[in-house]
C-alpha positions as CSV (number, residue, x, y, z in Angstrom):
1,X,-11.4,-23.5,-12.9
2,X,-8.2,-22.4,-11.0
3,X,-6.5,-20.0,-12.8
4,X,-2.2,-20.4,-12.7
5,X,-1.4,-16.8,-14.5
6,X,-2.9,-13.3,-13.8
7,X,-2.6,-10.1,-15.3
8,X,-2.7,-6.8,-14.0
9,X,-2.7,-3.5,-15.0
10,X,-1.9,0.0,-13.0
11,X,-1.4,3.6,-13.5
12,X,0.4,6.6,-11.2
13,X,0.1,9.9,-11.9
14,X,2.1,12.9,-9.9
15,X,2.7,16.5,-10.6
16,X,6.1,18.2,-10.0
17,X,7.4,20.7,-7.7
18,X,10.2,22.8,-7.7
19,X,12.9,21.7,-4.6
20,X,11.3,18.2,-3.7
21,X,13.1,15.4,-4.1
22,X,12.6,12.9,-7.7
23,X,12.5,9.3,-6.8
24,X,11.3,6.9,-10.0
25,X,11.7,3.2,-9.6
26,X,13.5,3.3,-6.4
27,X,16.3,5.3,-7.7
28,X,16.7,9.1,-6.5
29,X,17.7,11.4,-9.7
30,X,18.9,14.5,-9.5
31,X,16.7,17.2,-10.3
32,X,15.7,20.8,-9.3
33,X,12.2,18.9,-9.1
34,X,10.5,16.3,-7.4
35,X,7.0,14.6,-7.0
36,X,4.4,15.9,-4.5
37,X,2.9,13.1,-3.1
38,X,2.1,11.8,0.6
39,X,5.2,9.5,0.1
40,X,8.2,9.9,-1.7
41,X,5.9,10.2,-4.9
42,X,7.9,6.9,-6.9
43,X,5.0,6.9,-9.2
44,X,6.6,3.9,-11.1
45,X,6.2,1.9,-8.4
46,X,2.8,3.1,-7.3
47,X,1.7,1.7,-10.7
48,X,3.7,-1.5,-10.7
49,X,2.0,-2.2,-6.9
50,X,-1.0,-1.4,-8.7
51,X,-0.9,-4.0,-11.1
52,X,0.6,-6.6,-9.0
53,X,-2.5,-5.9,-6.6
54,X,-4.8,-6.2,-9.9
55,X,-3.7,-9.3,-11.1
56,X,-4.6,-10.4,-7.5
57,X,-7.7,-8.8,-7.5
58,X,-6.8,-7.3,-4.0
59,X,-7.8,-3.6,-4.5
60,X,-5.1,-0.9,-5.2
61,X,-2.7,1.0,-3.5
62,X,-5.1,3.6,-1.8
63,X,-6.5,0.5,-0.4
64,X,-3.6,-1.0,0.8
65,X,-1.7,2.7,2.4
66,X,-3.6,5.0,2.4
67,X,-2.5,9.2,1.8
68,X,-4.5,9.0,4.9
69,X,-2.6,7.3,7.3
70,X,0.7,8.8,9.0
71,X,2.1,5.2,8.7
72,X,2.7,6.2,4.8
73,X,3.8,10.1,5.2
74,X,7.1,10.2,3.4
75,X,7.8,6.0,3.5
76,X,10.1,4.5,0.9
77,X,7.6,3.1,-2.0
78,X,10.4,0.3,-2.0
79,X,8.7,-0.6,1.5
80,X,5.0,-0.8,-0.1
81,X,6.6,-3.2,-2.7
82,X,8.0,-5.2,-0.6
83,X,4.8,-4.9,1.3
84,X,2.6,-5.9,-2.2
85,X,4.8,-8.8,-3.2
86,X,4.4,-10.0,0.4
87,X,0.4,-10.0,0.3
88,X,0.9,-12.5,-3.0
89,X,3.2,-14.5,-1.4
90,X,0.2,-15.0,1.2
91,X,-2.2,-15.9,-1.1
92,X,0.0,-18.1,-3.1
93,X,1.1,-16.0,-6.1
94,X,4.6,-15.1,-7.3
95,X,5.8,-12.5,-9.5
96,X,6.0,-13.6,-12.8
97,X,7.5,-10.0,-14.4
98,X,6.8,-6.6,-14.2
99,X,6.9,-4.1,-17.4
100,X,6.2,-0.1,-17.1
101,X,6.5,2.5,-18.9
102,X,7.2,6.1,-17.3
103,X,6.1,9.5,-19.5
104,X,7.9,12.3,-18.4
105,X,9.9,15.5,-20.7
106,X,12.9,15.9,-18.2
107,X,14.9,14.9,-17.3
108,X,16.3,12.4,-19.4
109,X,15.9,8.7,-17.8
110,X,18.1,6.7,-19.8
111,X,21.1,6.8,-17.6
112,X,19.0,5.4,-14.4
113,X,16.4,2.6,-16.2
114,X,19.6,0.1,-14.9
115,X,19.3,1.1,-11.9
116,X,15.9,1.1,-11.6
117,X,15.3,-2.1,-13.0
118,X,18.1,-3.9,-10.5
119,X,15.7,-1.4,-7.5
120,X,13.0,-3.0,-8.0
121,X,14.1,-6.6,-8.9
122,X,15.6,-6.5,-5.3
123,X,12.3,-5.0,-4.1
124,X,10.3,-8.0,-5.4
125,X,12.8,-10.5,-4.6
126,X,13.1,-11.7,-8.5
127,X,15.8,-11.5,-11.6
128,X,16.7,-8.2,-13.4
129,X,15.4,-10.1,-16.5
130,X,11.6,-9.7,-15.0
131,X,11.8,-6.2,-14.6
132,X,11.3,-3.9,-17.6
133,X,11.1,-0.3,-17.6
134,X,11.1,2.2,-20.2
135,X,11.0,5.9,-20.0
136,X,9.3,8.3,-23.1
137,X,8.7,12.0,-23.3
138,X,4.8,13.3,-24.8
139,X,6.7,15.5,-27.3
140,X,6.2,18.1,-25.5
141,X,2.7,17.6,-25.2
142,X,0.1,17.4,-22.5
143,X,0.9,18.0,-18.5
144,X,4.1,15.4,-18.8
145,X,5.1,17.3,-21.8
146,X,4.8,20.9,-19.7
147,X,6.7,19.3,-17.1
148,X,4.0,19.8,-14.5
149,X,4.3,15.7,-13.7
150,X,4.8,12.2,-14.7
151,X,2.6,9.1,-15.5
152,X,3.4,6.0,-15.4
153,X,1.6,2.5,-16.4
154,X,2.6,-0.3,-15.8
155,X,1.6,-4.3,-16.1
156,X,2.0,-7.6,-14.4
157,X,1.9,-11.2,-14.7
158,X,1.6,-13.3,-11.6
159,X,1.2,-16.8,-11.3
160,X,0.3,-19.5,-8.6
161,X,3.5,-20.5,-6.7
């Protein structure tokens, strides 16, 4: 039996360095710190590629670009988006929406989720409406609530095109 709608599920995880730069769903924020990572560390969309790639059982980022590989060193994680929604589009899938949810104690994210949601609707080529992102602190507790990084998860639906 064919199946029309997959789910997927992913998870990012990066720790924070003083002076780097903080990129989180495409949008730069200013911050005195930023992700250390072999890209620019957007570990929102690390998770949504993640779960796009899950729901089309194709493996996961690591897979796909790996820390490996100069290709990746410092690339936009807009480009791997682009890059993941293209592999679906190959195999006959389109994005249904996209929902994540970033866990990180500063700096507030409130002002950029808008911005963030229209990044990454662009990135996938879909409406605004089919992106939804939400940002939440630990309370203080755990490495997110130290500061010494973010997690993000994130989910999928895709369906056959």
């Amino acid at each position: 039996m064919e199946c029309n709608f997959r789910i997927g599920h992913g998870y990012d995880v990066h720790c924070l360095q003083e002076g780097l730069r903080l990129v989180l769903g495409g949008v730069e924020i200013p911050y005195d710190k930023g992700f250390v990572a072999h890209s620019d560390g957007d570990v929102a969309i690390h998770a949504i590629c993640d779960a796009l790639l899950g729901a089309a059982a194709l493996g996961d980022i690591g897979l796909h670009f790996p820390d490996t590989s100069a290709d990746f060193a410092g690339i936009d994680s807009r480009v791997l988006l682009r890059r993941v929604v293209s592999l679906l589009r190959e195999r006959g899938y389109a994005v249904g929406n996209v929902d994540c949810t970033i866990r990180m104690q500063r700096p507030k994210l409130r002002p950029y989720i808008d911005r963030m949601r229209q990044a990454l609707a662009e990135a996938m080529e879909v409406e605004v409406e089919r992106v939804s992102v939400k940002a939440t602190t630990t309370e203080r507790l755990g490495f997110e609530g130290r500061e010494e990084g973010a997690s993000v998860s994130a989910v999928a639906l895709i369906y056959r095109a």
